[in-house]
DRENDO-1510 file (C-alpha; in Angstrom, 1 decimal, always signed):
<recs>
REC; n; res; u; v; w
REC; 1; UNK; -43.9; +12.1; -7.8 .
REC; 2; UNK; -40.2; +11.9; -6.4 .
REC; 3; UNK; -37.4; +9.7; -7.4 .
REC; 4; UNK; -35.5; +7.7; -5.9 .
REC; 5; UNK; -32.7; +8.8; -4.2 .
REC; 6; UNK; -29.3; +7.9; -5.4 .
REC; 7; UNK; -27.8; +6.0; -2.5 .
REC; 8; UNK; -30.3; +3.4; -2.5 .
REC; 9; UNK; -29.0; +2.5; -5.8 .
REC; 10; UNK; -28.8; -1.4; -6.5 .
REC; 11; UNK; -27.3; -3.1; -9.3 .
REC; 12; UNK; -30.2; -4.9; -11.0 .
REC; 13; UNK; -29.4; -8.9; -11.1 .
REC; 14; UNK; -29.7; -8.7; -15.0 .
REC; 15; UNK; -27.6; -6.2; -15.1 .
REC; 16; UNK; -24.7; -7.2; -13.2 .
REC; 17; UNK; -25.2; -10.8; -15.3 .
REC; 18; UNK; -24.1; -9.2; -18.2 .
REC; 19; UNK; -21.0; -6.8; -17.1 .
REC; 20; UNK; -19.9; -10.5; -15.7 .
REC; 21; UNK; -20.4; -12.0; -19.1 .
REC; 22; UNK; -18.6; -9.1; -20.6 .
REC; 23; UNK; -15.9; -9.8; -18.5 .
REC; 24; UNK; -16.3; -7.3; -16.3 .
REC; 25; UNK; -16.0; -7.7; -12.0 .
REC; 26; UNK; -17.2; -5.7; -9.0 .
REC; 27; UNK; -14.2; -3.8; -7.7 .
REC; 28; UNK; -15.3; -1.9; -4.4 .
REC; 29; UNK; -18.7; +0.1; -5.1 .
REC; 30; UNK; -17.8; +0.3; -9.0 .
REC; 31; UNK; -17.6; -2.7; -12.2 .
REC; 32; UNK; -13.9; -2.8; -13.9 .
REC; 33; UNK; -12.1; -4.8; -16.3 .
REC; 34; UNK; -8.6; -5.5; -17.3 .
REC; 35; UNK; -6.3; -7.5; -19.9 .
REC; 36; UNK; -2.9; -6.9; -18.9 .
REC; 37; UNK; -1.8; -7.0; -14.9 .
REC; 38; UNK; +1.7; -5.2; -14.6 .
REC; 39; UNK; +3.5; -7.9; -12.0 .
REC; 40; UNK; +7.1; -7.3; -11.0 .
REC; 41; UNK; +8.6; -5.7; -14.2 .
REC; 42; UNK; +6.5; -7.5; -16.6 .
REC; 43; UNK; +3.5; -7.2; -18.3 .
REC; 44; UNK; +1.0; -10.3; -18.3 .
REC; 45; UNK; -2.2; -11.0; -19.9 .
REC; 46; UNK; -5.6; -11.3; -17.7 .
REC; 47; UNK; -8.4; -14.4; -18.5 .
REC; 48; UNK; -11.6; -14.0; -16.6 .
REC; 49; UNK; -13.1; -17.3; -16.0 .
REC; 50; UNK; -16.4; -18.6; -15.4 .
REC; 51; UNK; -18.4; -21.8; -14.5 .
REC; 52; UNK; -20.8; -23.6; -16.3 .
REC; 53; UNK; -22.8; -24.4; -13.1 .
REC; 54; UNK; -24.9; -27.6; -15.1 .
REC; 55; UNK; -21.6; -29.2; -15.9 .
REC; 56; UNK; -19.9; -28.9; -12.4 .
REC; 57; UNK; -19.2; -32.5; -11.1 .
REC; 58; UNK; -16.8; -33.3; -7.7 .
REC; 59; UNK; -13.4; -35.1; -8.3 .
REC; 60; UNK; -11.6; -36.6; -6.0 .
REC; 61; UNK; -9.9; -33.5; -4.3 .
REC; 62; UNK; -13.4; -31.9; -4.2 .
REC; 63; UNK; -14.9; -34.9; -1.8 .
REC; 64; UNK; -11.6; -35.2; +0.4 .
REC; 65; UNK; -12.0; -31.4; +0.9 .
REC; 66; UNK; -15.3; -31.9; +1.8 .
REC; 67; UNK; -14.9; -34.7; +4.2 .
REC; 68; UNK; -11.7; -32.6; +5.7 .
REC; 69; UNK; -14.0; -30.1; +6.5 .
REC; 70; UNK; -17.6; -31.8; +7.7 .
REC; 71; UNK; -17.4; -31.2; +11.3 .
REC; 72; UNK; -17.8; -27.3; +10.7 .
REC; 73; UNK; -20.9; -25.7; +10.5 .
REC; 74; UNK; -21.8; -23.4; +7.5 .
REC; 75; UNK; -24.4; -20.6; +7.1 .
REC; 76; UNK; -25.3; -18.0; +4.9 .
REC; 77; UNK; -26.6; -14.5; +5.2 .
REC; 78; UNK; -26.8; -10.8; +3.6 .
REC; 79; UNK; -23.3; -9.3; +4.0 .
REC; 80; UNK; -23.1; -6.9; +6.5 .
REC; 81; UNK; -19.9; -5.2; +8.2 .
REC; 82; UNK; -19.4; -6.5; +11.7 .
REC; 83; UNK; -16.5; -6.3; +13.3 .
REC; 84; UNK; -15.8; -10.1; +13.9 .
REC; 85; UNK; -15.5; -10.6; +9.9 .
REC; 86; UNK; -12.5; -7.2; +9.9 .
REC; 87; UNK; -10.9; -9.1; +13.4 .
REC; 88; UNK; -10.8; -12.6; +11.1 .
REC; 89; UNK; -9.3; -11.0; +8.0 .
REC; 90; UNK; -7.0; -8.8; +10.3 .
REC; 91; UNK; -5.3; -12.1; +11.3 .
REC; 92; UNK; -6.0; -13.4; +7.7 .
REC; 93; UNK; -3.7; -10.3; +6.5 .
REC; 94; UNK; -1.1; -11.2; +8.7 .
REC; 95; UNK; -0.3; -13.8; +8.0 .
REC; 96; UNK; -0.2; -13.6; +4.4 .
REC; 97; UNK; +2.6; -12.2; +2.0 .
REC; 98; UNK; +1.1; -10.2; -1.1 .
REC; 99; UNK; -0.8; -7.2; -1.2 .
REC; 100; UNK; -4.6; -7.3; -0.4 .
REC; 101; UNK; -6.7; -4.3; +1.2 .
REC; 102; UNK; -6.0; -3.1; +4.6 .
REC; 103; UNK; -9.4; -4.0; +5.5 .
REC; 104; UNK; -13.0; -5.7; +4.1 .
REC; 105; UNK; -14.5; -2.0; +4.4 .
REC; 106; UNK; -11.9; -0.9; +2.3 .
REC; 107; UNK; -12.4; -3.5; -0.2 .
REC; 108; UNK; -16.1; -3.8; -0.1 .
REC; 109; UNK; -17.5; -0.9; +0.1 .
REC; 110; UNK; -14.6; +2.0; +0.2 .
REC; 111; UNK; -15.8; +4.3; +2.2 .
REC; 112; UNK; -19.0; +4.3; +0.8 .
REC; 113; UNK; -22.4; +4.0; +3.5 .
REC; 114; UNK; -24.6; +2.4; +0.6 .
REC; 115; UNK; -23.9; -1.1; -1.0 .
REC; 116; UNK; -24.9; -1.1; -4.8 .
REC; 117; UNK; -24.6; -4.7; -5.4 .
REC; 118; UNK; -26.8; -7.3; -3.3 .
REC; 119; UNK; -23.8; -9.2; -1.8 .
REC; 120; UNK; -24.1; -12.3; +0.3 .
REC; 121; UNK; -21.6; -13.9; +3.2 .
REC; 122; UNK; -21.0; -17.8; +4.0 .
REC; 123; UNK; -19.3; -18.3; +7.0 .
REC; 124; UNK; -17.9; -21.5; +8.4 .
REC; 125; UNK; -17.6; -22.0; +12.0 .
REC; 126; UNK; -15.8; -24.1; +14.1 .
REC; 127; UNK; -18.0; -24.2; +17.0 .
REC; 128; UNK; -18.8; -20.5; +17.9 .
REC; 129; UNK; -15.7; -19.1; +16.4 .
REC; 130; UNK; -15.6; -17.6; +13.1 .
REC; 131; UNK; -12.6; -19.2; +10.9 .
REC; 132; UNK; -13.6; -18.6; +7.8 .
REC; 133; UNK; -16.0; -16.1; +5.4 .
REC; 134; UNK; -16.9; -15.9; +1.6 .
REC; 135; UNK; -18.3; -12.6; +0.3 .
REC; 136; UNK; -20.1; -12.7; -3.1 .
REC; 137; UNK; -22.4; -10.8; -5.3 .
REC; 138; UNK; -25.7; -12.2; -7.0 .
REC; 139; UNK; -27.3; -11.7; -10.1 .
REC; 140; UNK; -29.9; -13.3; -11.5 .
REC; 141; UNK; -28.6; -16.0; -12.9 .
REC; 142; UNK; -25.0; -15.4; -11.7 .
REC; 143; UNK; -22.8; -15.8; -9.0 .
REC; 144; UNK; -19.3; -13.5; -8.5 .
REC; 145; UNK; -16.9; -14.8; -5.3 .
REC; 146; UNK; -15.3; -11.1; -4.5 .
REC; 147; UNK; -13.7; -12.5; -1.7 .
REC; 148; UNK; -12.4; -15.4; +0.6 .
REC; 149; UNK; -10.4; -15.3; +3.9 .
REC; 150; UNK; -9.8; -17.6; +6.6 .
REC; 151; UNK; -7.8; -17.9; +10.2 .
REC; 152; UNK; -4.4; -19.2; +9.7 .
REC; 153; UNK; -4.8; -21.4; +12.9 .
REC; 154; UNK; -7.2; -23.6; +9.8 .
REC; 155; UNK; -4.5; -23.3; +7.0 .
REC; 156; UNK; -4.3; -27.1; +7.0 .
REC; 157; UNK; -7.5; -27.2; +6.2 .
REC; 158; UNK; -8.0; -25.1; +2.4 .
REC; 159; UNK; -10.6; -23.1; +3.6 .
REC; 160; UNK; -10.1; -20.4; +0.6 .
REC; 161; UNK; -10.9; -23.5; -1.8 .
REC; 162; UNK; -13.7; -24.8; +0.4 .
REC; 163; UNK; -15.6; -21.6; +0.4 .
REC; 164; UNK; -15.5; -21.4; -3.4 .
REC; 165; UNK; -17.1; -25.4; -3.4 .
REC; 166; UNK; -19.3; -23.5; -0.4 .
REC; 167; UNK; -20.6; -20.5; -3.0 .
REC; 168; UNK; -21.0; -22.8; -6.1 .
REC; 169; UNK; -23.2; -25.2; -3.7 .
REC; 170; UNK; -25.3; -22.0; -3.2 .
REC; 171; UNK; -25.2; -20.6; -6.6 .
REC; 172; UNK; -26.9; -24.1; -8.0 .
REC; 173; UNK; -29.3; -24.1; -5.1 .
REC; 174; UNK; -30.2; -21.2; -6.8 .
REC; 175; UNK; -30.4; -22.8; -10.1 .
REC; 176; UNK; -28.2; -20.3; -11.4 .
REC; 177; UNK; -26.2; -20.5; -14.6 .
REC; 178; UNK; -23.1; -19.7; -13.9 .
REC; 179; UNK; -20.2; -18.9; -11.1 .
REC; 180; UNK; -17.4; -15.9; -12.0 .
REC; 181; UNK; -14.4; -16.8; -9.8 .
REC; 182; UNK; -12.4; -14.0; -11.1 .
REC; 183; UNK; -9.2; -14.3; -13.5 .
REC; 184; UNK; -6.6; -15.9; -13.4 .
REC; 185; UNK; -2.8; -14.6; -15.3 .
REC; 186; UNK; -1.1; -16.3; -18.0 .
REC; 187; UNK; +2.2; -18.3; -16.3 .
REC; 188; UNK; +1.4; -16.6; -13.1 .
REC; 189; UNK; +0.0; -19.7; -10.8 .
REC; 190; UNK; -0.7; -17.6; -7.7 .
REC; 191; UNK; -4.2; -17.2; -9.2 .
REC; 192; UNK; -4.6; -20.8; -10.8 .
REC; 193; UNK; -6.0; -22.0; -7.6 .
REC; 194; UNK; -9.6; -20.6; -9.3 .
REC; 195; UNK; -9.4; -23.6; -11.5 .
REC; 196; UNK; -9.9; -25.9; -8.5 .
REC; 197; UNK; -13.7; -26.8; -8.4 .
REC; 198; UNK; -14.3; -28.4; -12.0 .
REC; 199; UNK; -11.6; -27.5; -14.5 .
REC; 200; UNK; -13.7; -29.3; -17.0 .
REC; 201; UNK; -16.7; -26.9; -16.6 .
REC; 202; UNK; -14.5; -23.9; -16.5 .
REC; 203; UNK; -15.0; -21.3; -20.0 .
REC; 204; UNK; -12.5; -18.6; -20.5 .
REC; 205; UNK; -13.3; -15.5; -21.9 .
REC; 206; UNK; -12.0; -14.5; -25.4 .
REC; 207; UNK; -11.8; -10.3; -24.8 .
REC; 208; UNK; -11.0; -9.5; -28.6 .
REC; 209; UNK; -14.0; -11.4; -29.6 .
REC; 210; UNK; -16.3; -11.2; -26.8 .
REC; 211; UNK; -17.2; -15.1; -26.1 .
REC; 212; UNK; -16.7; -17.5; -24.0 .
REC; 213; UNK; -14.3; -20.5; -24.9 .
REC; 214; UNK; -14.1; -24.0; -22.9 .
REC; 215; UNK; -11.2; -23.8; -20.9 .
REC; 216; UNK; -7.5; -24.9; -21.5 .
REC; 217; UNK; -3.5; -23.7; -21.3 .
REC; 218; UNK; -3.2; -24.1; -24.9 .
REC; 219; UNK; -6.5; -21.5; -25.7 .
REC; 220; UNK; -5.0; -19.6; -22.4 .
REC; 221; UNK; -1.5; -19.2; -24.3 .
REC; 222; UNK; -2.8; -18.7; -27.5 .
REC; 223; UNK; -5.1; -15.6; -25.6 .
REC; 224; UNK; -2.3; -14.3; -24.1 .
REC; 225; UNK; -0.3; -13.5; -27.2 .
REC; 226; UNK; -3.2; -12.0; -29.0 .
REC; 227; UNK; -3.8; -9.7; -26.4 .
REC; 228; UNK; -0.1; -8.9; -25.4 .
REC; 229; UNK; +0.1; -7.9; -29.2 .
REC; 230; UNK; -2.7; -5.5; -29.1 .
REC; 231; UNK; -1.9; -4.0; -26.0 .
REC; 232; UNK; +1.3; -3.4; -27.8 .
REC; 233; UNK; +0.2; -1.9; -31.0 .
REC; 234; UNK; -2.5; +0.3; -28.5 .
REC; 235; UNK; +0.1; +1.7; -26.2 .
REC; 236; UNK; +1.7; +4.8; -28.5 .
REC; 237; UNK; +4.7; +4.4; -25.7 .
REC; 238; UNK; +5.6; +0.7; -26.8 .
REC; 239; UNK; +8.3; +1.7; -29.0 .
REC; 240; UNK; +9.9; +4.6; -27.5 .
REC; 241; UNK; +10.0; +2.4; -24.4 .
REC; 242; UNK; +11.8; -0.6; -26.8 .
</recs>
């Protein structure tokens, strides 16, 4: 009898559902959560989000997008390094102007030679050329987008937002129940661009009571100074910083 070695380690699908429904997300070879981001000076509160893949319907924006972008082609495969995906998010990275990891190896896997988490790849294609990829992780009844990038010769074209309609498409292929598109930051908008698919199927999770809540600013707000008060009353620096 021997076991298993450690390296070929993966995530079981269950398993990874519930970390996401805890509000939890895959960062490199590890799971992580957070309720406060620290962003230029000040401290703002985190909402993890999630889809209710039943209830997603396309609006308006939804079917231009997908019209704008018809006369690509789109496939989907097992993630693996190569390097065409590191030379597209190489000219991704330059072009761009906030932080994000030097490279995909750096934010996918970190060194490491084993992948714990069974992670997928579309890629959309204009022609042979590679101009845009979607990496995300599947559970069993989830879906988690961990990452989107794109050439900025496409930029007209919302290719970050059309690879999240891309993964959903695949996600309710798969019947699943839900897509995890990450959090987005109390009045911070760089990351409201997550609410783009279905706003209106979109749950928010309540961290100090471990639920799920339909989406909207007004829950958002009322979130943010619950959990900006605790983080307060938690941190024994708070008032010897006031």
């Amino acid at each position: 009898m021997s076991a298993t070695p450690s390296h070929n380690l993966i995530i079981p699908g269950y398993a990874l559902d519930y970390y996401l429904s805890q509000g939890y997300y895959r960062m490199h070879q590890d799971l992580f959560t957070c309720r406060v981001l620290p962003i230029d000076g000040g401290l703002y509160s985190v909402h993890w989000l999630r889809l209710v893949l039943a209830d997603v319907q396309d609006g308006p924006e939804q079917r231009r997008l997908r019209r704008l972008n018809e006369r690509f082609s789109v496939t989907l495969r097992q993630f693996r390094l190569t390097p065409e995906l590191e030379e597209l998010y190489a000219a991704y990275r330059g072009s761009i102007s906030f932080d994000a990891p030097p490279t995909v190896e750096s934010f996918i896997l970190a060194g490491s030679d084993h992948n714990v988490f069974s992670t997928g790849v579309v890629e959309v294609r204009d022609g042979s050329r590679l101009i845009a990829a979607g990496i995300f992780d599947s559970g069993a009844r989830s879906l988690a987008g961990i990452m989107n990038f794109y050439h900025p010769d496409y930029r007209k074209y919302s290719l970050g937002k059309y690879l999240m309609l891309l993964k959903i498409d695949h996600a309710r292929r798969q019947q699943y129940t839900y897509y995890y598109p990450g959090y987005l930051v109390h009045n911070y908008p760089k990351f409201d661009y997550k609410l783009f698919a279905c706003p209106a199927a979109t749950e928010v999770f309540d961290a100090l009571n471990s639920c799920w809540l339909p989406f909207s600013r007004e829950v958002v707000a009322r979130q943010s100074v619950e959990l900006l008060a605790t983080w307060q009353d938690d941190d024994p620096m708070a008032e010897l910083d006031g």
